[in-house]
Backbone as JSON, one array per atom type, in Angstrom:
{
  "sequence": "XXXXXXXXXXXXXXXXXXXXXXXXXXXXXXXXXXXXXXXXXXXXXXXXXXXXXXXXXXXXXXXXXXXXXXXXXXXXXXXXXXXXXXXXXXXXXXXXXX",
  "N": [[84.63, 96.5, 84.61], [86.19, 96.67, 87.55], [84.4, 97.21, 90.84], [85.74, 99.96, 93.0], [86.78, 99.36, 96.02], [85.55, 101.0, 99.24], [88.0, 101.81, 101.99], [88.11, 101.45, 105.26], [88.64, 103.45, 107.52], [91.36, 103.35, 110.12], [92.68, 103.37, 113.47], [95.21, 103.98, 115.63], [96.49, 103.92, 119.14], [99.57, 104.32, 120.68], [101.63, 104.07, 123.51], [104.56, 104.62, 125.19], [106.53, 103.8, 127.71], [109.83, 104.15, 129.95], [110.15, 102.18, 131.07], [109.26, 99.92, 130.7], [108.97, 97.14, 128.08], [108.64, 97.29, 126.05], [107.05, 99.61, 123.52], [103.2, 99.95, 124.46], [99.77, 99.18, 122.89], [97.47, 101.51, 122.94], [94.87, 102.09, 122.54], [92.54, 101.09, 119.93], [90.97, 101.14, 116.98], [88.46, 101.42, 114.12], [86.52, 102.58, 111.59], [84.25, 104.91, 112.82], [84.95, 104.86, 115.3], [87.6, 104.71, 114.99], [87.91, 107.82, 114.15], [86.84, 108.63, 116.16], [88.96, 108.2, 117.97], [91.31, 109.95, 116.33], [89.94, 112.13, 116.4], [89.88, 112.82, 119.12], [92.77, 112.93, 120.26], [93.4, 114.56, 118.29], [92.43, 116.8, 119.98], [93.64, 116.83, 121.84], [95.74, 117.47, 121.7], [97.96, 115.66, 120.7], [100.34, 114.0, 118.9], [99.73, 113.28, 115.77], [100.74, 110.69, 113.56], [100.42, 109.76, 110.25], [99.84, 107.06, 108.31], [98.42, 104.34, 107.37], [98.86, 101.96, 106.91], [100.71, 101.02, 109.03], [98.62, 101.79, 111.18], [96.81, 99.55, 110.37], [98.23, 97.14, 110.52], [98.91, 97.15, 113.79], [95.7, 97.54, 114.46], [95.72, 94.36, 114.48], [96.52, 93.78, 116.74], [96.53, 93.34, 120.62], [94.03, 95.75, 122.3], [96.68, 96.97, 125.32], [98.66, 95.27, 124.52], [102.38, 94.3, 124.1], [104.35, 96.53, 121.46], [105.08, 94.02, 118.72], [108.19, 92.71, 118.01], [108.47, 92.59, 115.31], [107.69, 94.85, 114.36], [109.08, 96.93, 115.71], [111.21, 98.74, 113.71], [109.6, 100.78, 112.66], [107.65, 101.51, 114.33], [109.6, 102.89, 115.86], [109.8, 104.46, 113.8], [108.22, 106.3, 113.99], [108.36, 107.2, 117.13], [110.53, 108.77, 116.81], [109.9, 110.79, 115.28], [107.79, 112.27, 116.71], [109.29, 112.58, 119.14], [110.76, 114.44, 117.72], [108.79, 116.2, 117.33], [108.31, 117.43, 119.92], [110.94, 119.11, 120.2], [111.15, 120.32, 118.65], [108.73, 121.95, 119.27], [109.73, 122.78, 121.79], [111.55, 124.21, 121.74], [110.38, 126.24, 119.94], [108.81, 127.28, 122.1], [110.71, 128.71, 123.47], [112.16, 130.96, 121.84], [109.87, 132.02, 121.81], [107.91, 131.99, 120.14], [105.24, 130.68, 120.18]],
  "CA": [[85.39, 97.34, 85.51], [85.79, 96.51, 89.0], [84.02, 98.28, 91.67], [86.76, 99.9, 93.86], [86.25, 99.07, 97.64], [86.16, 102.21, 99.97], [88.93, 101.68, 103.11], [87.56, 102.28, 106.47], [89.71, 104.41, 108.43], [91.71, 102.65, 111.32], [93.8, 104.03, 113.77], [95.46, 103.35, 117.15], [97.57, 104.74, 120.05], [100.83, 103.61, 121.83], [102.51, 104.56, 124.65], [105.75, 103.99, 125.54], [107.18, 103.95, 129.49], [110.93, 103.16, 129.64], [110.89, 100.97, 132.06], [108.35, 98.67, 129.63], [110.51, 96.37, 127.37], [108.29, 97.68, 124.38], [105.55, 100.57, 123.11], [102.21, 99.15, 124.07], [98.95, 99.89, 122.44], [96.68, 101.76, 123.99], [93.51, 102.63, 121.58], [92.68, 100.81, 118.41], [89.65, 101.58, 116.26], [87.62, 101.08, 112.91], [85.97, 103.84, 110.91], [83.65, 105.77, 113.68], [85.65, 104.61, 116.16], [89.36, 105.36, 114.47], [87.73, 109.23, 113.64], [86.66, 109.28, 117.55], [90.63, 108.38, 118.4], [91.77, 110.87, 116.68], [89.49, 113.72, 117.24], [90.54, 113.17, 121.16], [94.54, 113.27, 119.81], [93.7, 116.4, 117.98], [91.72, 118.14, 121.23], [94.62, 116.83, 123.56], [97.46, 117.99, 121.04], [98.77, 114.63, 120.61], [100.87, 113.9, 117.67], [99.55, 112.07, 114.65], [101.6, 110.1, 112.28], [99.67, 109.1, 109.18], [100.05, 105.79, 108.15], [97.38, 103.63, 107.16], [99.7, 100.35, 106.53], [100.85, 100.34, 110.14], [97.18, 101.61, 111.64], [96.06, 98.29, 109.77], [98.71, 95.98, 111.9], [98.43, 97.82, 114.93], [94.81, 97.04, 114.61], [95.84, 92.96, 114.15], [96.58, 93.53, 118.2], [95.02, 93.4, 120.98], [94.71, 96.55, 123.54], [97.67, 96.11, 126.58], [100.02, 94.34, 123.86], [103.48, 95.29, 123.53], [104.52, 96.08, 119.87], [106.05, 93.15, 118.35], [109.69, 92.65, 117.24], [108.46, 92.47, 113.32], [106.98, 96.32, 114.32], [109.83, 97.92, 116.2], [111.43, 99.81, 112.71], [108.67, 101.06, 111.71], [107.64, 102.27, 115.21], [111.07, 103.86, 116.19], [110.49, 105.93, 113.19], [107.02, 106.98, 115.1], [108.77, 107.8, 118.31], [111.44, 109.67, 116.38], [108.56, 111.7, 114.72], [107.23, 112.49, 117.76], [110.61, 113.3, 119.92], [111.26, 115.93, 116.78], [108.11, 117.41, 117.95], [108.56, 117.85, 121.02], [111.82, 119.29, 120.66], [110.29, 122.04, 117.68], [108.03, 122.64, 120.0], [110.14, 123.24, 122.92], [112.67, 125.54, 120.92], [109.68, 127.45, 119.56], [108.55, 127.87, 123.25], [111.59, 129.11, 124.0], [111.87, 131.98, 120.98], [108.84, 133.37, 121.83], [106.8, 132.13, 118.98], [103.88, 130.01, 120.37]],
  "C": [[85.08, 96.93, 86.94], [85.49, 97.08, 90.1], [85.3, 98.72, 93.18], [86.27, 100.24, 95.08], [86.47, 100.35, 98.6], [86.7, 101.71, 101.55], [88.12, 102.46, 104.26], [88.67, 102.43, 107.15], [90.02, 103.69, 109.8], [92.84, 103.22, 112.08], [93.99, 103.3, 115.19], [97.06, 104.07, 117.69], [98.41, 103.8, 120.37], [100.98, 104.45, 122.42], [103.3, 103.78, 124.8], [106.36, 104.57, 126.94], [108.66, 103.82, 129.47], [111.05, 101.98, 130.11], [109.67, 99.68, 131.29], [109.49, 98.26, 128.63], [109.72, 96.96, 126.02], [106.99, 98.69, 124.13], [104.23, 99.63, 123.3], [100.8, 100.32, 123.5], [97.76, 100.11, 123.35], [95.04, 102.21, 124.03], [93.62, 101.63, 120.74], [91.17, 100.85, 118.18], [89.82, 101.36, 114.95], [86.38, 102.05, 112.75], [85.1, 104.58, 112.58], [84.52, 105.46, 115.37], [87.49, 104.94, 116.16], [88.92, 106.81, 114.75], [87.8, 109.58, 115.26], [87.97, 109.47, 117.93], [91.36, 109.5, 117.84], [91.2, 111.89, 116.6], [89.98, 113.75, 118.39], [92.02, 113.25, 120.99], [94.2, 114.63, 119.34], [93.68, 117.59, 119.31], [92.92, 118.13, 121.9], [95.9, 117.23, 122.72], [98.47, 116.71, 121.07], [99.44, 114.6, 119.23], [100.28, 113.12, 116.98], [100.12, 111.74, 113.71], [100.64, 109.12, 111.17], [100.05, 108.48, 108.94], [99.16, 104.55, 108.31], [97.75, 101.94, 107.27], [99.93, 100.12, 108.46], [99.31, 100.84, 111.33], [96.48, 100.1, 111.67], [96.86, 97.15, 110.88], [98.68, 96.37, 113.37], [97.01, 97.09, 115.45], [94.15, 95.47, 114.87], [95.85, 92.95, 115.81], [95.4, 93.62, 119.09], [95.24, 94.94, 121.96], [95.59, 96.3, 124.69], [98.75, 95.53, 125.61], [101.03, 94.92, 123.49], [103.3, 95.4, 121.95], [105.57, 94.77, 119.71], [107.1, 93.19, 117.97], [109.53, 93.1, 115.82], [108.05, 94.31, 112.86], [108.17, 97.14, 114.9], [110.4, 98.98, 115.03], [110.52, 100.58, 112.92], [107.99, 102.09, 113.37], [108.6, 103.29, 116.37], [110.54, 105.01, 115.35], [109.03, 107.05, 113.29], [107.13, 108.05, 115.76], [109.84, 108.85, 117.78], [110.52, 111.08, 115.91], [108.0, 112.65, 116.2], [108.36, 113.15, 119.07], [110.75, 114.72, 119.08], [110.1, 116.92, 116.93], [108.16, 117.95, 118.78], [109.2, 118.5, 121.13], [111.6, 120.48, 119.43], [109.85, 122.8, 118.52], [108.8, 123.53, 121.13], [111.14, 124.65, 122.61], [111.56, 126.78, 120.28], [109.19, 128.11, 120.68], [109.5, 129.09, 123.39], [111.8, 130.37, 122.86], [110.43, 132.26, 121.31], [107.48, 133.24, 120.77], [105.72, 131.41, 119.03], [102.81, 130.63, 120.8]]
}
């Protein structure tokens, strides 16, 4: 039986400006260092999108680098994630319920 390998936890930020031609990254981390990134996303109420597969290429970069062409899908459907919060959020402001 083969001993199954335990995954260290990797994560990493973007930001996106408009006037930048592409999301760059702005964090990336490996196990005690991923957990630190996002404990400081949780404290600051940042959004987190789980996703271990694109954490892992993310992590292939370097900090400062746009995302690549081969990453834009996949990080649209990020920023989409992340617009639909904003815009929960803002409508729940607005009812009264936060």
């Amino acid at each position: 039986m083969k001993k199954q390998e335990k995954k260290v936890k990797e994560a990493a930020a973007i930001k996106y400006n408009p006037q930048d031609n592409a999301p760059k990254v702005v964090a990336l981390g490996k196990g005690l260092v991923a957990e630190n990134i996002i404990k400081v996303a949780e404290e600051n109420k940042v959004p987190i999108y789980n996703d271990p597969e694109t954490a892992h290429l993310l992590n292939l970069l370097q900090i400062g680098d746009e995302i690549p062409p081969e990453l834009y899908e996949v990080i649209a459907r990020i920023l989409i994630f992340v617009s639909d919060l904003d815009r929960l959020k803002e409508e729940m402001g607005k009812s009264g319920r936060i």
